[in-house]
LUMLO-452682 format. One record per residue: residue in three letters; x, y, z of N, C-alpha, C in turn. Coordinates in pm, whole numbers, plus 50000, padded with zeros to 5 digits. Atoms other than C-alpha are relative to their C-alpha. Layout:
N
ALAXYZXYZXYZ
...
END
This chain:
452
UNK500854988050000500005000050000500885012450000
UNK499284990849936501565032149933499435012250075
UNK500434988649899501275059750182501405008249954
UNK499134986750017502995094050128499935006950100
UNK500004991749898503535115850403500435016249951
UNK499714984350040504035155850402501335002050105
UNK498604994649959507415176850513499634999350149
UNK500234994049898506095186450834498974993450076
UNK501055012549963503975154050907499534995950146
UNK500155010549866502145148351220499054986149934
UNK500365011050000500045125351002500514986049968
UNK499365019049989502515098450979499594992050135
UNK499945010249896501345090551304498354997849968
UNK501744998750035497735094151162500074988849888
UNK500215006550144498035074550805500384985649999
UNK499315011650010500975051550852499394986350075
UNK500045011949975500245016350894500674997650140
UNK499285005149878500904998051239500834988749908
UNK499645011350062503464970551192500684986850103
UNK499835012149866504244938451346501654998550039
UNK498925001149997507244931851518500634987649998
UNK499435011350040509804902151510500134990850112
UNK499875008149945509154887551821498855003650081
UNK501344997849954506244877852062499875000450141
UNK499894998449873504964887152378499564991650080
UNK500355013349928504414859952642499195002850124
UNK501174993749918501974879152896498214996249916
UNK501505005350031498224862852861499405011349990
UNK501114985550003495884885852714498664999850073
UNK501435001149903492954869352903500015008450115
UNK500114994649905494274882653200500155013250010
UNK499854986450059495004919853090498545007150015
UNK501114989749979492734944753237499215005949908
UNK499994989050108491264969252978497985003549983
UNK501034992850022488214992752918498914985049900
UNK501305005850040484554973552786500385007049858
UNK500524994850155483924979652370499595011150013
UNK501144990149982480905000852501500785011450077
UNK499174994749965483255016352733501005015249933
UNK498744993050060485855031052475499435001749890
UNK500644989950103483065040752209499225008850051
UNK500484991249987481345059352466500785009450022
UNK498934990049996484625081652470499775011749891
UNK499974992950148483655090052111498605010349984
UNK501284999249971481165111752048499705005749836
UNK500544998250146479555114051675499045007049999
UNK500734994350079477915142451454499955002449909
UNK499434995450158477555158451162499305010649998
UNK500064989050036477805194451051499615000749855
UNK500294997850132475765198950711500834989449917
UNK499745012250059476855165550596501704994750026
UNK498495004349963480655164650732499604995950145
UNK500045010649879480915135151003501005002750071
UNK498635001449919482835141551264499894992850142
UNK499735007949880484195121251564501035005350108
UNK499264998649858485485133451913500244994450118
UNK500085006849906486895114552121500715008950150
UNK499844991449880487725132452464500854990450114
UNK498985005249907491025122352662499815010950098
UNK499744988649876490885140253024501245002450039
UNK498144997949963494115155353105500854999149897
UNK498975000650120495535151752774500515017349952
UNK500224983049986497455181952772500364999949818
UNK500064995350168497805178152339498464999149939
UNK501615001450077495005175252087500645001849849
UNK499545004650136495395159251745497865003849930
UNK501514996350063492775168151463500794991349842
UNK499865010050109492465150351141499125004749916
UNK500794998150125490695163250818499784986549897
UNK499825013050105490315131850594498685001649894
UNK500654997750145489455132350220499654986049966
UNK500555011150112487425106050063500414991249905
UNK499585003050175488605083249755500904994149937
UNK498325001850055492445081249738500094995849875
UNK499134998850100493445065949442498674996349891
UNK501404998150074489445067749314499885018249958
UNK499444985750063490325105949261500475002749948
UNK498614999050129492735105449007499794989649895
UNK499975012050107493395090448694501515000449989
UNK498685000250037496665084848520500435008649961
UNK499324990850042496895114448402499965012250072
UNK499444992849869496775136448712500364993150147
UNK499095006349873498435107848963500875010450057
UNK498914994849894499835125849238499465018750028
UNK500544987649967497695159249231499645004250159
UNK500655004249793496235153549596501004997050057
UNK498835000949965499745143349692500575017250019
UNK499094982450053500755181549573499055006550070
UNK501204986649980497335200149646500204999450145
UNK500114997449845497895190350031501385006950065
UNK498924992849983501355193650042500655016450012
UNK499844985050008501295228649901499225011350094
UNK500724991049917498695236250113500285004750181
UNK499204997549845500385231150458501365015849960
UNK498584991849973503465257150329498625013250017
UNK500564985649954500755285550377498465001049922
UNK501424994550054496985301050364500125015649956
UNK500164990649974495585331950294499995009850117
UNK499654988649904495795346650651501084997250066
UNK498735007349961498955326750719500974995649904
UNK499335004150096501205329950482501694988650034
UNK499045010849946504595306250481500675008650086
UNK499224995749880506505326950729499755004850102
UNK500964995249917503815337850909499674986950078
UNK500515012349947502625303850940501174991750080
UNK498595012349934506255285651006500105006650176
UNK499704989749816506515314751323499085000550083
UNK501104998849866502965310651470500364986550042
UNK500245009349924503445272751466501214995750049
UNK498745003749921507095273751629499635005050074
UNK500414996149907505415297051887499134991450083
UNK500585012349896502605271552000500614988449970
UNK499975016449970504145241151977499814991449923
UNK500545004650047502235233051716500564994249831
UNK500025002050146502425212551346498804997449923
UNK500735007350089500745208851052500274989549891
UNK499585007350097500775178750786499294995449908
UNK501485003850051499155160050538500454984949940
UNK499735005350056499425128250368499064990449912
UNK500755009750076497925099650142500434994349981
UNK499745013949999497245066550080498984995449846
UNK500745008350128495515043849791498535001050066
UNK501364996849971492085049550017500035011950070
UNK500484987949955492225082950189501175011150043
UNK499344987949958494075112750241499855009350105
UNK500304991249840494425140250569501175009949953
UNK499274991149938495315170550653500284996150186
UNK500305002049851496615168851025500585013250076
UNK499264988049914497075192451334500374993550110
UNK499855002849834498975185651639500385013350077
UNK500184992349911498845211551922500204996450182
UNK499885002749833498895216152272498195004150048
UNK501184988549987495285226152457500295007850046
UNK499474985049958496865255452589499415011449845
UNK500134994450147496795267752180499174994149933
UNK500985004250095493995249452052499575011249920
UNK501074995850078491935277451968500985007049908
UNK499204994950160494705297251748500074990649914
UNK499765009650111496255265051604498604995349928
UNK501215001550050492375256751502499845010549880
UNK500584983550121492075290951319501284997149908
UNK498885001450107495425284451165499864983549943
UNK500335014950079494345244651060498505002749905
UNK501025002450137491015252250884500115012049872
UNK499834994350158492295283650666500804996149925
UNK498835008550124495135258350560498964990749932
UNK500845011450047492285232050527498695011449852
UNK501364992350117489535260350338500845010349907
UNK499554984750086491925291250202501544997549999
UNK498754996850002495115278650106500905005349852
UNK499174995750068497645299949951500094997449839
UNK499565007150117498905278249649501325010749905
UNK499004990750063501675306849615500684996249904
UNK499235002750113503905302649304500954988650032
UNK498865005149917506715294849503500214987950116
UNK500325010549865505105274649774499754984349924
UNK500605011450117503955253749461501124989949939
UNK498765003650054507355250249324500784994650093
UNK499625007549911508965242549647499554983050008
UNK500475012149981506375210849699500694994649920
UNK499855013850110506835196649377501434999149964
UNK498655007049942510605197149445500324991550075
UNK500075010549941510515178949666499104987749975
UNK500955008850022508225154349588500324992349919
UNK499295005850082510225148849239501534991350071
UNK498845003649969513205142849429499964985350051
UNK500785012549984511725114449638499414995349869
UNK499895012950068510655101449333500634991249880
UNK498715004350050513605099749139500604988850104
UNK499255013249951515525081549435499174987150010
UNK500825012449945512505057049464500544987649856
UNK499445008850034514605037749197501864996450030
UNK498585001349907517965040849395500424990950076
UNK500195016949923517175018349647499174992749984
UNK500375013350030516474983049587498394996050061
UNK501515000849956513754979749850498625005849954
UNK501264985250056511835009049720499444995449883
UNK500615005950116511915000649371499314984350035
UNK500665012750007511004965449442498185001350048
UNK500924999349979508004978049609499285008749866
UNK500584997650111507304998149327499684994149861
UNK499775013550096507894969849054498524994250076
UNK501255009949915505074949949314498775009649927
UNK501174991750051502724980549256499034998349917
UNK500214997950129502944980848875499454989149962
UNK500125014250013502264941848879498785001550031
UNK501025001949904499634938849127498515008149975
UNK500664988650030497844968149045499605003749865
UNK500064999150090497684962548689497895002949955
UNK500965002250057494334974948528498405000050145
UNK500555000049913492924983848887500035017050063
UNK500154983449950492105020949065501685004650034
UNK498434997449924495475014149272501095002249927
UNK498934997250123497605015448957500115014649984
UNK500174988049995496655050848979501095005150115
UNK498604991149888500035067849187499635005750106
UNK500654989749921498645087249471500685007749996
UNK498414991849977502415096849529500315010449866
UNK499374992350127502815110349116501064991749957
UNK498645005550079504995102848867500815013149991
UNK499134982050039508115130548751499035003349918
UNK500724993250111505865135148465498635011250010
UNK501144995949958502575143548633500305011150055
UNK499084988849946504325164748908500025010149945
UNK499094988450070506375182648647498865009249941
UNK500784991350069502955198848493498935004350083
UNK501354992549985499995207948728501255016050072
UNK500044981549987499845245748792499745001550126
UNK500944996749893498615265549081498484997049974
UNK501815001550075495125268648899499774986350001
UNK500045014550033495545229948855499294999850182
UNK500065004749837495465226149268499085005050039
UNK501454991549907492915253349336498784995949923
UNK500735005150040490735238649128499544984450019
UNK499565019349952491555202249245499495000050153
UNK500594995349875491055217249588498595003150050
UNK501184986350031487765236349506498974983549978
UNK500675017350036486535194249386499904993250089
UNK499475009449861487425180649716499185001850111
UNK500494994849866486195202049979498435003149951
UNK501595004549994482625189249969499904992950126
UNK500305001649849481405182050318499644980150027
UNK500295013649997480265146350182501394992749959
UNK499085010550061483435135350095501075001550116
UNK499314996849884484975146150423499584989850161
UNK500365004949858485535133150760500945006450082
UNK498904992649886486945151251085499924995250151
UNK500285012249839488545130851402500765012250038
UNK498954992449933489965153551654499714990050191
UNK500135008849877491095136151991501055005550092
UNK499124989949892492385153352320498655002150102
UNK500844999349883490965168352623499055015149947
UNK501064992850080487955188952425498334999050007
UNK501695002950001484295191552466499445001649874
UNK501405000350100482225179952181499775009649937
UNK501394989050013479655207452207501205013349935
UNK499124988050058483015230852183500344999849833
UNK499315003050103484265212051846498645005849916
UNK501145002550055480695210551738499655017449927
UNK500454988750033480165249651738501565008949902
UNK498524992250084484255256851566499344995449867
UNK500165005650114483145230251294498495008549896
UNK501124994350029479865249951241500425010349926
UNK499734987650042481665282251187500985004249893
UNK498094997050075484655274150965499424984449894
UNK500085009150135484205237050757498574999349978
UNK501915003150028480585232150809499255008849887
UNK500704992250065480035260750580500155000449824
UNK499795000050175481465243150249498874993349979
UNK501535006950048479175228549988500104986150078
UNK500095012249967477775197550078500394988749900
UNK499805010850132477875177949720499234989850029
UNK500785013549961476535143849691500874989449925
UNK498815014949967479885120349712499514989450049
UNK499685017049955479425083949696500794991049969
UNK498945009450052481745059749718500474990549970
UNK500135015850092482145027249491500994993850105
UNK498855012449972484204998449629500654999149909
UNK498905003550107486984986349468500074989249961
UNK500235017850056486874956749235501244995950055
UNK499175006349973488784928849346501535001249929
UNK498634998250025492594926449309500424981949928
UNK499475009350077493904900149028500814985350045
UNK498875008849983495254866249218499464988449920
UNK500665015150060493984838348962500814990049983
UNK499005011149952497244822248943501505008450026
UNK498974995749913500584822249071501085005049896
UNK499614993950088503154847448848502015004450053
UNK498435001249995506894853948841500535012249928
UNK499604990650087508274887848729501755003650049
UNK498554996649977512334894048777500415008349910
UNK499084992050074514234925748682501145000150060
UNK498555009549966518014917648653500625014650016
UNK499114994849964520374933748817500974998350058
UNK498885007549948523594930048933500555010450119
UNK499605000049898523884931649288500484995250097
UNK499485012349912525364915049562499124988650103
UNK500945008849891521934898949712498775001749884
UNK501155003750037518414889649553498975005850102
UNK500934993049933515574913449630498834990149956
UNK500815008450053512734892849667498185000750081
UNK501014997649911508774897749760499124992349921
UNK501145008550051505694874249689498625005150076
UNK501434993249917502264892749745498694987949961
UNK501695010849967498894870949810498635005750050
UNK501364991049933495354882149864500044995350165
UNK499674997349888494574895450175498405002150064
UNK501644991649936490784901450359499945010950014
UNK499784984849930490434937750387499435002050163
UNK500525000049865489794950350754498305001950044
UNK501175001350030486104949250670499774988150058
UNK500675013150022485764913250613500274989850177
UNK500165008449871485044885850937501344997549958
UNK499035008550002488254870350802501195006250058
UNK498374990250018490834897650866500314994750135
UNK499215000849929491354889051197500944985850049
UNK499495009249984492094851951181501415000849899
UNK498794997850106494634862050875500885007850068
UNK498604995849898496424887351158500064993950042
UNK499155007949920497224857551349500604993049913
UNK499825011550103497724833551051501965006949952
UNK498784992150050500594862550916500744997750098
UNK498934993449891502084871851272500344981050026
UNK499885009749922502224833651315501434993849849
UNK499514995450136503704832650936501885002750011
UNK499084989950004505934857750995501604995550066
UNK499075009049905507534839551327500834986549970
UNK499345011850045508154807451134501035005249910
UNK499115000650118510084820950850500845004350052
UNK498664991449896512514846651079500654983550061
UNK498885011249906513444810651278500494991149892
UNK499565010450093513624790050981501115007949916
UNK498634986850106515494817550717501105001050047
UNK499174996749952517414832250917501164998050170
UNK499525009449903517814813551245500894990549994
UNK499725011949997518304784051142501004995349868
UNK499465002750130519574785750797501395012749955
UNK499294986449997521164819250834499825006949821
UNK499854999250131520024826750455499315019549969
UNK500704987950063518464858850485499935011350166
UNK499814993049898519264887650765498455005450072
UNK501664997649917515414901750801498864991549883
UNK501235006650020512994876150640498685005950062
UNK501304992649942509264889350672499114997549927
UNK501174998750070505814886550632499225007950052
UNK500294989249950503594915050641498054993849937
UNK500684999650103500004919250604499035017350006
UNK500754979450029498204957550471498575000350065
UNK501265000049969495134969050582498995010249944
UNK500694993350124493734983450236498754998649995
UNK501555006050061490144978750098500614991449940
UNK499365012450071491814963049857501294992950061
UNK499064998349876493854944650077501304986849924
UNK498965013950057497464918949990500924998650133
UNK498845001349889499974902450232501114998249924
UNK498725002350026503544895950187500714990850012
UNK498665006249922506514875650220501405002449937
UNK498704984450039509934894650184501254990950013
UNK498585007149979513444879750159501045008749921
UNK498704997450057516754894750051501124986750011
UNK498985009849993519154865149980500684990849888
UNK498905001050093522184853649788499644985149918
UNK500575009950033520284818749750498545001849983
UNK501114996349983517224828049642499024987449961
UNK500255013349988516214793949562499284994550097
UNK499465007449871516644777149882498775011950100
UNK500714993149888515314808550085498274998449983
UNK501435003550073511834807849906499434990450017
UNK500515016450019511704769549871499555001450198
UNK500395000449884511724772550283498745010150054
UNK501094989849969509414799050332498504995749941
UNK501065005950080506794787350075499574986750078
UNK499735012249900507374752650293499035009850144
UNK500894998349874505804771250606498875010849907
UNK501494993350046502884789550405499194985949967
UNK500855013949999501984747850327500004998850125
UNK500175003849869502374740450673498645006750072
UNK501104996749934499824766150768498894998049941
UNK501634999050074497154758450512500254981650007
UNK500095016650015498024716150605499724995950130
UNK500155005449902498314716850946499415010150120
UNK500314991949927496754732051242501015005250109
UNK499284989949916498324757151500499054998250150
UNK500295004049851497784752551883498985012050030
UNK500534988749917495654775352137500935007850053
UNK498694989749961498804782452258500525011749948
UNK499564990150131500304796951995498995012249999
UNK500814985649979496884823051973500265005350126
UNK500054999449911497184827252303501315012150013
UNK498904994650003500864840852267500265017749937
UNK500444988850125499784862251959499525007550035
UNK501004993949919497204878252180500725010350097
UNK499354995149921499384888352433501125013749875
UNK498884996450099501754900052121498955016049957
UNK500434989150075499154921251961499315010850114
UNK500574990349887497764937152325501105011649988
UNK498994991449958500784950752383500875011549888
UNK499894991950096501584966452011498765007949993
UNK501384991450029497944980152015500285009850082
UNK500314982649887498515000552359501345007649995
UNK499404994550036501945008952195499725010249912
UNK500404993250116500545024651896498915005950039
UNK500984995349992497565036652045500345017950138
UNK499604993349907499925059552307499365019249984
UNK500104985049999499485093352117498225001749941
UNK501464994250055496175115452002500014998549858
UNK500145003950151497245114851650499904986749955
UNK500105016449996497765076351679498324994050010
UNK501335008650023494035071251759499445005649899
UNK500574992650065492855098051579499534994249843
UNK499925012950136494085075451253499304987550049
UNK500185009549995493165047651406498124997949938
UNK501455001049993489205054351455499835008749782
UNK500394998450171489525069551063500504992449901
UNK499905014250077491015039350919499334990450007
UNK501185008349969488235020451084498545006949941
UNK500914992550021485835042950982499814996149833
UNK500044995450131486635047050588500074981149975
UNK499775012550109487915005650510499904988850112
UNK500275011849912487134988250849498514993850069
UNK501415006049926483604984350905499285010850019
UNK500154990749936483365020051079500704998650112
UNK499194998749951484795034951329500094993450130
UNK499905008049872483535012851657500364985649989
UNK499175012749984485274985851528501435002450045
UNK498464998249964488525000751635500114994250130
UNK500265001349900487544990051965499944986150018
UNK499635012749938487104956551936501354988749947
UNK498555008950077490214944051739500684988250056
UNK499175013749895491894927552071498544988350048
UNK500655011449972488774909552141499864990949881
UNK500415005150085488144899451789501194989650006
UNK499005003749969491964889351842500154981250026
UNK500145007849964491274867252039499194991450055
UNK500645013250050488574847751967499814989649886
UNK499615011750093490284833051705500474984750033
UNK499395013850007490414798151647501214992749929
UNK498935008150108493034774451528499604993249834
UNK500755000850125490784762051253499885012749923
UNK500214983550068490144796451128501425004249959
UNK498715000550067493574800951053500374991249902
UNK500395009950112493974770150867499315003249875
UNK501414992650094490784784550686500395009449922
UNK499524986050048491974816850599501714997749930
UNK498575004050103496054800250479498934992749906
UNK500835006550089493764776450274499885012249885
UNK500554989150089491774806650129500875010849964
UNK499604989250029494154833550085501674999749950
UNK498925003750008497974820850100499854989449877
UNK500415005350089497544807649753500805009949817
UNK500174988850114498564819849379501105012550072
UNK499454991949867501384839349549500915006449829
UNK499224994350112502764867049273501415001850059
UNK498314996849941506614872449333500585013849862
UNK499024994849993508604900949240501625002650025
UNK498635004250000512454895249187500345008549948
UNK498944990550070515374921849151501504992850066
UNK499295008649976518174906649106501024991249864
UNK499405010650131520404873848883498594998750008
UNK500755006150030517584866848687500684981949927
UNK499835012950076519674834348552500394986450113
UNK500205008049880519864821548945498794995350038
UNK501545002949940515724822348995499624986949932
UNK500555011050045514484787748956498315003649961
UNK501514998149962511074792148831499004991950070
UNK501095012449961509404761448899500204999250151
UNK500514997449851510004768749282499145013350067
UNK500584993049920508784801649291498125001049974
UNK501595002950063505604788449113499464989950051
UNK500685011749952504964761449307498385001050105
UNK501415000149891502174771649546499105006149935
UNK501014997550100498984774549376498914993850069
END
């Protein structure tokens, strides 16, 4: 999935993906205290201003406060021939508004404390604010005339899309990068997501100001919006800012298609040769999106995945320094399995070997049990800051169900069964596309085609 972030990003802590780590925690999640479902959605409190939904959730004592604008659509907004506009139009819009211009703006928000950012993904895009509540109410006045009246100065324009080109020139520099981008072009063939969010140089190199304020001017429709802000804030307070400042764009009448399925009918082999000293290597597989009942037996199925191949790869075999399996949490959703190694053969043939194991044989209570404990303790990691939930409850919102499913994740967690795993490698670990950079005259094919 790609995600782009802005210069000055608090929403990387808003956009970016959680990710699993390489080892598991051994504290029982049964026994782990923690707030009721009902509990930690009555925190939240839902309205809507002339057709923009917004969600407040209210930390006491939180002396920050994160806010979140989120756009509709991601890579259903673009075509191929303005990929990466919404990448630019937000970007440009954080360097300055009309009553905050860029040096105006860089000096109020080094005075409070405060940032602004923005970023996008293949389903939704944000502006974000982080603050203190000491400065809410300025930084507020200075987040919605970046969000309703921004600038798009000449210069501010030209800056972005310097940067932006630059990043995506090196994104064939390094190996990892491109390889993920090679995956993209594959995967994504003949699907919304093929659409760049990030831009190409080409795209970039031509919209205008007029291009953005007009791109801008398409966007900010109240139905295609959503606004999380989370800190120590009353509601009724947000309720009467949002009234006076976004509540007052058009409404429109934005609806939003699903995304046709993603291409795994059989299993595919693409290698671009290069001569390096290791074999870049990734095999993507459908994935449940965080919608579907299945997603959560497939996060244990991966994190369980993930654990076998690190002991086997690189434990045991020493063939590959970080072996990994990942899985996204798109609409359109794919998992992974990642290897860099000088035998690329051999590393694969073993890895592919524990993706049969999990769709042949079953996995203990234990084992969930472990996982449970594993994923408690990354959830109340990642869930530490305001911008952290803030994303959280709008990634649940836009491709997980809505947003009071954010809440039950650790229970859903763990009422997975061992069968259900099984179920879900069966159904999904299957047809596994691979991506190779690298000797193409070392790749055996007939191993990396074997699982089907």
């Amino acid at each position: 999935m790609r995600v782009v972030s802005g210069q000055r990003s608090a929403v990387g802590k808003i956009v970016l993906l959680t990710f699993i780590c390489l080892f598991f925690v051994t504290s029982s999640f049964a026994q782990t205290s923690k707030p009721s479902i009902a509990e930690q959605a009555n925190l939240v409190t839902e309205f809507d201003v002339n057709g923009l939904k917004v969600l407040v959730k209210r930390r006491p004592n939180s002396p920050t406060v994160a806010a979140g604008l989120f756009i509709r659509g991601g890579a259903r907004n673009i075509t191929d021939k303005n990929a990466g506009i919404e990448n630019l139009m937000l970007s440009a819009a954080t360097e300055g508004s009309k009553k905050f211009p860029r040096e105006t703006l860089r000096r109020e928000l080094a005075r409070t404390g405060s940032s602004v950012g923005s970023g996008v993904n293949n389903d939704y895009s944000a502006l974000s604010l982080a603050t203190t509540r000491q400065n809410f109410d300025h930084s507020w006045e200075i987040f919605t005339d970046i969000a309703l009246n921004p600038a798009f100065a000449v210069e501010d324009v030209q800056r972005t899309r310097d940067q932006i080109s630059t990043g995506l020139r090196e994104q064939e520099t390094s190996s990892d990068n491109f390889l993920q981008v090679l995956q993209d072009r594959i995967i994504y063939v003949n699907h919304p997501y093929a659409n760049d969010v990030s831009g190409t140089l080409e795209t970039i190199s031509r919209f205008t100001a007029k291009d953005l304020i007009d791109f801008h001017q398409k966007l900010m429709q109240t139905s295609r919006l959503l606004l999380v802000v989370v800190g120590d804030i009353d509601p009724k307070d947000v309720q009467t800012r949002v009234a006076a400042t976004l509540g007052k764009l058009p409404r429109g009448d934005y609806k939003e298609s699903p995304f046709p399925p993603l291409d795994f009918s059989k299993a595919t082999l693409d290698v671009t040769s290069r001569t390096l000293p290791t074999n870049y290597i990734q095999g993507v597989f459908n994935a449940p999106s965080p919608a579907s009942p299945d997603y959560y037996a497939m996060r244990v199925a991966v994190a369980v995945l993930q654990s076998r191949i690190y002991q086997e790869v690189r434990i045991k075999r020493q063939l590959s320094y970080a072996p990994n399996a990942e899985l996204d949490s798109s609409a359109a959703n794919t998992a992974n399995i990642y290897v860099t190694a000088v035998d690329a053969n051999q590393a694969v043939s073993v890895m592919l070997n524990e993706v049969n194991n999990l769709r042949t044989k079953q996995i203990n209570e234990e084992t969930i049990d472990g996982i449970s404990g594993h994923f408690l303790t990354l959830y109340y990691i990642d869930q530490q800051t305001n911008a952290a939930q803030a994303g959280e409850l709008a990634k649940y919102e836009f491709v997980g169900g809505g947003w009071r499913n954010a809440f039950s994740f650790l229970d859903k967690i763990r009422q997975v069964k061992p069968a259900e795993v099984q179920a879900v490698a069966q159904k999904y670990m299957k047809n596994i596309r691979f991506v190779v950079i690298g000797n193409q005259s070392a790749i055996n094919k007939e191993i990396f085609l074997q699982n089907n």
